[in-house]
C-alpha positions as CSV (number, residue, x, y, z in Angstrom):
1,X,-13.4,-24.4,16.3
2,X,-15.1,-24.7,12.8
3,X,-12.9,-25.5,9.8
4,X,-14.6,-22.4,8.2
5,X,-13.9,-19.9,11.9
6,X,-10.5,-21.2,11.3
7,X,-10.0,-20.6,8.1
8,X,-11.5,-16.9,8.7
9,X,-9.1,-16.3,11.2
10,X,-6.5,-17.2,8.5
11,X,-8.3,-15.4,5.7
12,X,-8.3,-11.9,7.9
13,X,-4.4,-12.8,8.7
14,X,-3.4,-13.3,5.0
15,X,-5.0,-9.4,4.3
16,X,-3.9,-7.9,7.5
17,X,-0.1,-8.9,6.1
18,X,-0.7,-7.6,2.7
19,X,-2.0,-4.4,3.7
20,X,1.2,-4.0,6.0
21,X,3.2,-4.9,3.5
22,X,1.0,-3.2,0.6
23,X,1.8,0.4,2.5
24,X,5.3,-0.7,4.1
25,X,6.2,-0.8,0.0
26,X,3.9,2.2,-1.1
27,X,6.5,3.9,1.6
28,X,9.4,2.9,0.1
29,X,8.6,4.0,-3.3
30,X,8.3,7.5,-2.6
31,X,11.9,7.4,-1.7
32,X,12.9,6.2,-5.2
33,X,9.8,9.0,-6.6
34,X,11.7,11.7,-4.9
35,X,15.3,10.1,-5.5
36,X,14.5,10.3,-9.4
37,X,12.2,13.0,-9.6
38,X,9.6,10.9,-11.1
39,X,7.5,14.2,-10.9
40,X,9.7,15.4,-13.4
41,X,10.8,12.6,-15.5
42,X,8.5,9.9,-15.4
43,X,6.7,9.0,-18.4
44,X,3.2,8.0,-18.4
45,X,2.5,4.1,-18.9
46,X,3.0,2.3,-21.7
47,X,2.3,-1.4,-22.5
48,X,0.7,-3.0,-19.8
49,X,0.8,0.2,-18.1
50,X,-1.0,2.1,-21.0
51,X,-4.3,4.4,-19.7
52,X,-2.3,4.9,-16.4
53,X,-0.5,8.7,-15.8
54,X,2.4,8.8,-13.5
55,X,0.1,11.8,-11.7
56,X,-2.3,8.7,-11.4
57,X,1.0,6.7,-9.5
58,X,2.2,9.9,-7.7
59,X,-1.3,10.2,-6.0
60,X,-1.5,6.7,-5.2
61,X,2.4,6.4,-3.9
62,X,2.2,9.8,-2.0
63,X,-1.4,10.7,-1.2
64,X,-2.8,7.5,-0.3
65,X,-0.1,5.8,1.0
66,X,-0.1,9.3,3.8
67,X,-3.7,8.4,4.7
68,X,-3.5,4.7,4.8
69,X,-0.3,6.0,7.6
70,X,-2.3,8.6,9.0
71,X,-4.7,5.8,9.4
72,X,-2.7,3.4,11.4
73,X,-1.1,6.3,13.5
74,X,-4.7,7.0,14.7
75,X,-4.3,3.5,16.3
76,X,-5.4,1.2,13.8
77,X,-1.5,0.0,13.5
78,X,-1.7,-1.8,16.7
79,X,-5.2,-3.6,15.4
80,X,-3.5,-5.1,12.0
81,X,0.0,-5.4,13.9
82,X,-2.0,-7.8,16.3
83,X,-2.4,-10.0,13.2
84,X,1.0,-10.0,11.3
């Protein structure tokens, strides 16, 4: 095999593992969300965070994190899980 078709195979790996673990910890935040009632009580970002509004994280933590499961429930799990 090519150094490049090797390196491919490794390249599609590496993302494969970070979008398991990218929604695995999207997942887990929404227990802390709820466990805090972040809807409620958090603030919008400051510093490094400025420009970003915690309805802005909420849809991102909750709402895309749901499709990207709803996603690999549809079967694509098995695809990516193949790769990990």
């Amino acid at each position: 095999m090519a150094d490049r078709q090797a390196d491919y195979i490794t390249e599609a790996r590496q993302a494969a593992r970070a979008l398991w673990d990218a929604i695995l910890k999207l997942e887990a935040l929404q227990s802390e969300w709820n466990a805090l009632d972040y809807g409620t009580t958090l603030s919008d970002g400051e510093g490094e965070n400025s420009g970003y509004t915690k309805t802005e994280v909420g849809a991102v933590v909750f709402d895309t994190a749901n499709a990207m499961r709803g996603v690999l429930n549809a079967g694509h799990a098995t695809n990516v899980a193949k790769l990990l």
